[in-house]
Structures are given as structure tokens and as C-alpha cells.
N, C-alpha and C positions, 0 to 999 in steps of 0.2 A: 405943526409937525416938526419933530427934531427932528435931527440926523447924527449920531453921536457913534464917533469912532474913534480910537484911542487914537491920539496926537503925533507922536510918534511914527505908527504904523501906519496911518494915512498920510503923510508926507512921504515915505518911501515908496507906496505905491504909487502916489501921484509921479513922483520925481520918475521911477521906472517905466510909467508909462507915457509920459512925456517923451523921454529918452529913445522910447522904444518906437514910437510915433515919429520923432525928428528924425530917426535914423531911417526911417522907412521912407521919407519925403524927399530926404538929403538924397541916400542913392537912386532911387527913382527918377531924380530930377538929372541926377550924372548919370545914370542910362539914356535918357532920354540926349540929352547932350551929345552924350559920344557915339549915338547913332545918329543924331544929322548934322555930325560934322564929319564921319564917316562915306554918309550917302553924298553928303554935300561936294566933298573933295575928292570922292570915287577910290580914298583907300582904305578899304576896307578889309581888313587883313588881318592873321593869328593874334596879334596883338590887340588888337580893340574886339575881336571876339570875346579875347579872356575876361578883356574888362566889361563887357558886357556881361560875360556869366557871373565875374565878382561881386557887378552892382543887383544883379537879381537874387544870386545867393544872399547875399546880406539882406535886402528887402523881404526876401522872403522868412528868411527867419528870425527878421523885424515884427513882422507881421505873427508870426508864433505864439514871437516871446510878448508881446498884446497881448492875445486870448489867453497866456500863460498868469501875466499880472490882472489882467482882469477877472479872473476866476480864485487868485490869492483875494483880491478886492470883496468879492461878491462872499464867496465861499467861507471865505478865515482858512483856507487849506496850505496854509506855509508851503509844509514838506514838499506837497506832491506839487504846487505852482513851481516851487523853484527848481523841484526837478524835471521838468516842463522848459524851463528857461534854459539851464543847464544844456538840455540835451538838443536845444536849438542852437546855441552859440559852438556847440561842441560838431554839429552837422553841419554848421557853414563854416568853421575853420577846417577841418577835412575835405568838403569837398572845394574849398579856395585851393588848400597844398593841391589838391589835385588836377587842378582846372593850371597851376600853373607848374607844376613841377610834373606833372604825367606818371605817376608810380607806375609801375606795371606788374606789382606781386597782387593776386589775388583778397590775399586776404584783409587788404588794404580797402579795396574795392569793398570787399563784403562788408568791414565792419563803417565804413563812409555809407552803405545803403543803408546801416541797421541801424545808425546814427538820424540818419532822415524818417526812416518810418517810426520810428519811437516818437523824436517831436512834431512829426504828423499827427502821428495819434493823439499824445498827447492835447494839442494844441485843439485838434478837432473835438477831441471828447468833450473837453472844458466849453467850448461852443457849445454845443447841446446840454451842458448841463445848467449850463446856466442862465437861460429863462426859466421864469415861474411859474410853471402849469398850473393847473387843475387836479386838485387829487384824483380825479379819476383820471390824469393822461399821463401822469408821471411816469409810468410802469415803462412808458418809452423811452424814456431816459436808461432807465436801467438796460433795454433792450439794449440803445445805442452803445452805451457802454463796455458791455460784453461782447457785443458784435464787434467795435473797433480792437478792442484788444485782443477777440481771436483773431480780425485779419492781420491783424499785425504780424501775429507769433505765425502765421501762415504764412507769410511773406517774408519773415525773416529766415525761418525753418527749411523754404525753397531754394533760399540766395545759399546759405551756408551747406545743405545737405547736397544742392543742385539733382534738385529732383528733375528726372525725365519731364519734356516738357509734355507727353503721350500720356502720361498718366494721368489716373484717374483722381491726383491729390488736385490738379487744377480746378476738378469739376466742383468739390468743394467748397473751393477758395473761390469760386466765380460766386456761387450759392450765397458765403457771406459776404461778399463783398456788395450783392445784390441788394442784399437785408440794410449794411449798412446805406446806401443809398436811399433807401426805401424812408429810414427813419429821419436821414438828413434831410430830407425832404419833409417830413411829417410832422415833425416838431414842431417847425415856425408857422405850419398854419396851425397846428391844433392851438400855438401860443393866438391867436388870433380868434378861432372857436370860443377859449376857454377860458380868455380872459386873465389875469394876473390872481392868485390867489392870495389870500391873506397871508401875512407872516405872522409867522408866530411873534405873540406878544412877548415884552423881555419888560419885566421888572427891574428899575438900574436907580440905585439912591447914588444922588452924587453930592459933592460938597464944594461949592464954588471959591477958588483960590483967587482968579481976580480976571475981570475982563469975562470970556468967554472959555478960559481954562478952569476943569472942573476935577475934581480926585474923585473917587469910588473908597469904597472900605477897604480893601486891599492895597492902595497908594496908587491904583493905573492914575495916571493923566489920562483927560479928555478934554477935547475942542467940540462945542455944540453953538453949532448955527441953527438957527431960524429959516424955514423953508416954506415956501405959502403949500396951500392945498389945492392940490389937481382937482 
């Protein structure tokens, strides 16, 4: 079995998620730290709060920008991974200025929440889409997708409109937010039911330039390793 990805653009992803990976280990590891030398020494105070929210901000949109690079991987979806990634880095610098500078105009607030749920969504979606159903269970996938990006615009719609919290737009938003959980659950077992499907077959003439670097008829570069069979 090959495995044949243009040279190039398998290196950047690898490298982005490496990256993405180390940074998620690194603050984690310095959260972890500066909580037990806080508990340790009993001072525990505004200051190593923040740094605690700094290091899980960044971990967390560590972790994002992962399911962000790994769906550019899987997929070939440039645009939308990178605006995935984008909108993770852009949510943990907003809410860092915030965690340490305290703004206190609203609209600051609002757009640091609309920053989060975007590569929430984002990051989530690409999680469910990316296992490889069974043609018959796919249809979930789409589910999830629609579902997370209405709650989304429901959620961002409530922050900016500041809907009554009595109304009946919550009931809703409870409804799909239900739906969404319903499918995030649903997926990895039906991945499990349904087994891996076939990929579709790809016909690929290549022309070997030397070692394990190979050209296509258009001039791509590729790197093809040898992989045993499961």
C-alpha cells in the first residue's frame, strides 16, 4: 500500500501539527507547575490566576488548532482548516488581553465570545467529519454540521442581540444544542458499527526523479513511502 501526498504540503502539516502538539504539552506542563508551587507555597493569588488562565487559553486553542491541521490533512480543505486555525489563535489572544488587561467595554466582550465559538465550532465540526463512515451513516455528519453551525449563530445572535434570558429563543437553542450532542455522541460509535469505508480509488501516473521523490504530469512533487497492510 502507498501513501502518496504532495511533499511540500505534507511537511507543513506535519510541522503545524507538531507545533500544535508541543504547544499544547509545553503549557500544560506550565499550568501544572504553577499550580503546585502555588498550592505548595500557599500564594495563591491574581497573579498566578492569570497565569493559569493564560496557560489553558493557549492549550486550549492548541488543541483547536490540531483538529484544525488535522482536517486540512485528511480533507485537502486549505481554506476552511486555516480559517479554523486563524480563528483559534485570534480567540486566545483576545481572551489573554482580557484575562490581563480587564477591558470593560462590552463590545470587546462580545466579539472575544464570538471569537471562541467560531473555533469551537470550527474545531468540533472537523472532528466529526472526519472519520470514515459507512455510506449509510454519513447523513450524520451532515446532521452534525448544520447543527453546530446553527448553534453557533444562535449563540453568537444571543451574545450581540442580548436576548431576554425568559424567552422563548433559549428553548430553541436548548433543542439544537441537544441535537448537537446527540450526534457528537453518535458518530464514534456508529464509526465502530460501520467500520471504515472504502476510499475512493485515485488513479496517480507518477514519474520517479530519484530516491522516493516522484513528479505527476502537471510538475506536483511527491514523496511515496511503503506501508505494510493492516
Amino acid at each position: 500500500m502507498l501513501d502518496i501526498l504532495p511533499k511540500d504540503q505534507e511537511m507543513n502539516q506535519s510541522a503545524l501539527k507538531r507545533f500544535a502538539l508541543r504547544s499544547f504539552l509545553l503549557f500544560l506542563a506550565f499550568t501544572a507547575l504553577v499550580a503546585i508551587i502555588s498550592v505548595s507555597t500557599g500564594s495563591f493569588g491574581e497573579v498566578q490566576l492569570r497565569i493559569l488562565l493564560t496557560s489553558l487559553t493557549i492549550s486550549t486553542a492548541s488543541i483547536c488548532a490540531m483538529s484544525c491541521a488535522a482536517f486540512i490533512e485528511r480533507k485537502d480543505r486549505t481554506i476552511l482548516g486555516t480559517a479554523g486555525i486563524i480563528c483559534s489563535v485570534a480567540a486566545a489572544l483576545v481572551i489573554i488581553f482580557g484575562i490581563w488587561f480587564e477591558p470593560s467595554e462590552d463590545t470587546f466582550w462580545k466579539l472575544s465570545i464570538t471569537l471562541v465559538v467560531a473555533a469551537t465550532a470550527f474545531a468540533h465540526t472537523f472532528l466529526l467529519i472526519l472519520p470514515l463512515l459507512d455510506m449509510n451513516y454519513r447523513w450524520t455528519q451532515q446532521v452534525s454540521t448544520a447543527s453546530i453551525l446553527l448553534l453557533s449563530f444562535l449563540v453568537v445572535f444571543a451574545v450581540w442581540l442580548e436576548i431576554d434570558a425568559t424567552s422563548s429563543y433559549y428553548r430553541l437553542l436548548a433543542v439544537v444544542a441537544i441535537v448537537v450532542g446527540l450526534v457528537t455522541l453518535a458518530i464514534p460509535i456508529l464509526v465502530k458499527l460501520g467500520g471504515r469505508a472504502e476510499s475512493a480509488k485515485l488513479e496517480l501516473k507518477l514519474e520517479q526523479i530519484e530516491g522516493d521523490t516522484y513528479r505527476d504530469s502537471k510538475g506536483n512533487i511527491y514523496r511515496v513511502t511503503e506501508k505494510k497492510n493492516e
